[in-house]
N, C-alpha and C positions, 0 to 999 in steps of 0.2 A: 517548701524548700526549692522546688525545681520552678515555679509559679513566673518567677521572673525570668529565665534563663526561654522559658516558653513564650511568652509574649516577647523578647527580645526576640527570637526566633521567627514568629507570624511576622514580625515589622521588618526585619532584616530582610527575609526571602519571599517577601510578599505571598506569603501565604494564605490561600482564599477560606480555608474549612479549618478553625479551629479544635474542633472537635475530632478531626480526621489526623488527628499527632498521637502517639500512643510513647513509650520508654520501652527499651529492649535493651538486650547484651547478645553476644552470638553464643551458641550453647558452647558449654565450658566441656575443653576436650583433657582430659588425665595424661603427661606428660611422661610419665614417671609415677611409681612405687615404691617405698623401702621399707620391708617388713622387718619390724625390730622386736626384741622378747617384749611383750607387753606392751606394747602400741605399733601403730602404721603411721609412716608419714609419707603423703602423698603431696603432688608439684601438679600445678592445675598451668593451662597458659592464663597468660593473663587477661584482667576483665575489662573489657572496654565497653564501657556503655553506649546508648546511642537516643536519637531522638527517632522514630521514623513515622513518616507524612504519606497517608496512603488519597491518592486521588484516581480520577478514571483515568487519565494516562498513563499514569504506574506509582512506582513506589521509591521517596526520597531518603535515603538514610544521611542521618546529622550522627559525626561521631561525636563524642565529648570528651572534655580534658579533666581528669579527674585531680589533675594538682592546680586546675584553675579556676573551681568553682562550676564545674559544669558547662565551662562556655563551649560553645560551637567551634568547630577547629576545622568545618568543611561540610563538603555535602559528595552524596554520590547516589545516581539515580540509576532506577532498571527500568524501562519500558514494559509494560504488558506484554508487550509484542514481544518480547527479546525472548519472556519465560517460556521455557515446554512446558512445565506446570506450576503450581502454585497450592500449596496445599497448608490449612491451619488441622495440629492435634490439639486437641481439647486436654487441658490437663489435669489431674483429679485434684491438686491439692492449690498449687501456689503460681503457675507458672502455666502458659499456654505456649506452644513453638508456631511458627513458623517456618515452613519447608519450601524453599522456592529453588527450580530447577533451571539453569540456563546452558548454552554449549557446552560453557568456560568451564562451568561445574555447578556445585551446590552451594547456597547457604542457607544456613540453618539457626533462627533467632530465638531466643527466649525473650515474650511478653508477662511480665508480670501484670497479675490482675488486679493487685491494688500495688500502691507503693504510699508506707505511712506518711502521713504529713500530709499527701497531692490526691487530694477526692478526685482532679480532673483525669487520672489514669483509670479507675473503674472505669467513671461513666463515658470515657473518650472511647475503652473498650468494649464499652457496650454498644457504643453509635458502631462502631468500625463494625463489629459482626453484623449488628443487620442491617450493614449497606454491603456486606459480604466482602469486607477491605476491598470494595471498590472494583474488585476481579468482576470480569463479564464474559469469560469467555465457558 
């Protein structure tokens, strides 16, 4: 599904490490609650996916346009240098975070470990961990 939308990607932004692209969303924050007799309805913000390209320089996030197929709609990069810290949670069931800390503030991503359809997000995930997403410090 995503297969093309990724190799447009490598070719567009001359991207050197195929392997080193993984799929995220920034972790979903609860807006709002309304406890009703016999169900809740809860208001999440909304999902914006992304692409992100981790090399030794730092880390590039591609966001994506979900009413347009997934295309590329920009990029936005952190330097290594820029993080106070950098930190991946391992997560038990479906989803891995990363935690990365700068001046400005925090952001905070959800990696999913497979995503149906696209084998290349396991095993992209699997490279990324043991090059330790590229972080050397």
């Amino acid at each position: 599904m995503l297969d093309e939308q990724v190799k447009e990607l490598i070719k567009k932004f001359e991207l050197k490490d195929e392997k080193a692209i993984t799929f995220g969303h920034p972790k979903m924050k609860i807006k709002w609650i309304l406890p009703l007799p016999g169900m809740m309805i809860s208001s999440f913000d909304q999902f914006q996916p992304f692409f992100i390209y981790f090399d030794n320089v730092g880390i590039t996030f591609f966001p994506l346009d979900l009413n347009n197929k997934y295309q590329v709609m920009g990029k936005s990069f952190v330097s290594w240098s820029d993080l106070k810290s950098f930190n991946l949670k391992k997560g038990l069931l479906l989803e891995d975070e990363i935690q990365i800390e700068l001046e400005q503030g925090k952001i905070e991503m959800k990696i999913p470990k497979t995503k149906a359809m696209n084998p290349w997000v396991k095993e992209n995930n699997s490279y990324l961990a043991d090059k330790n997403y590229f972080y050397n410090k």
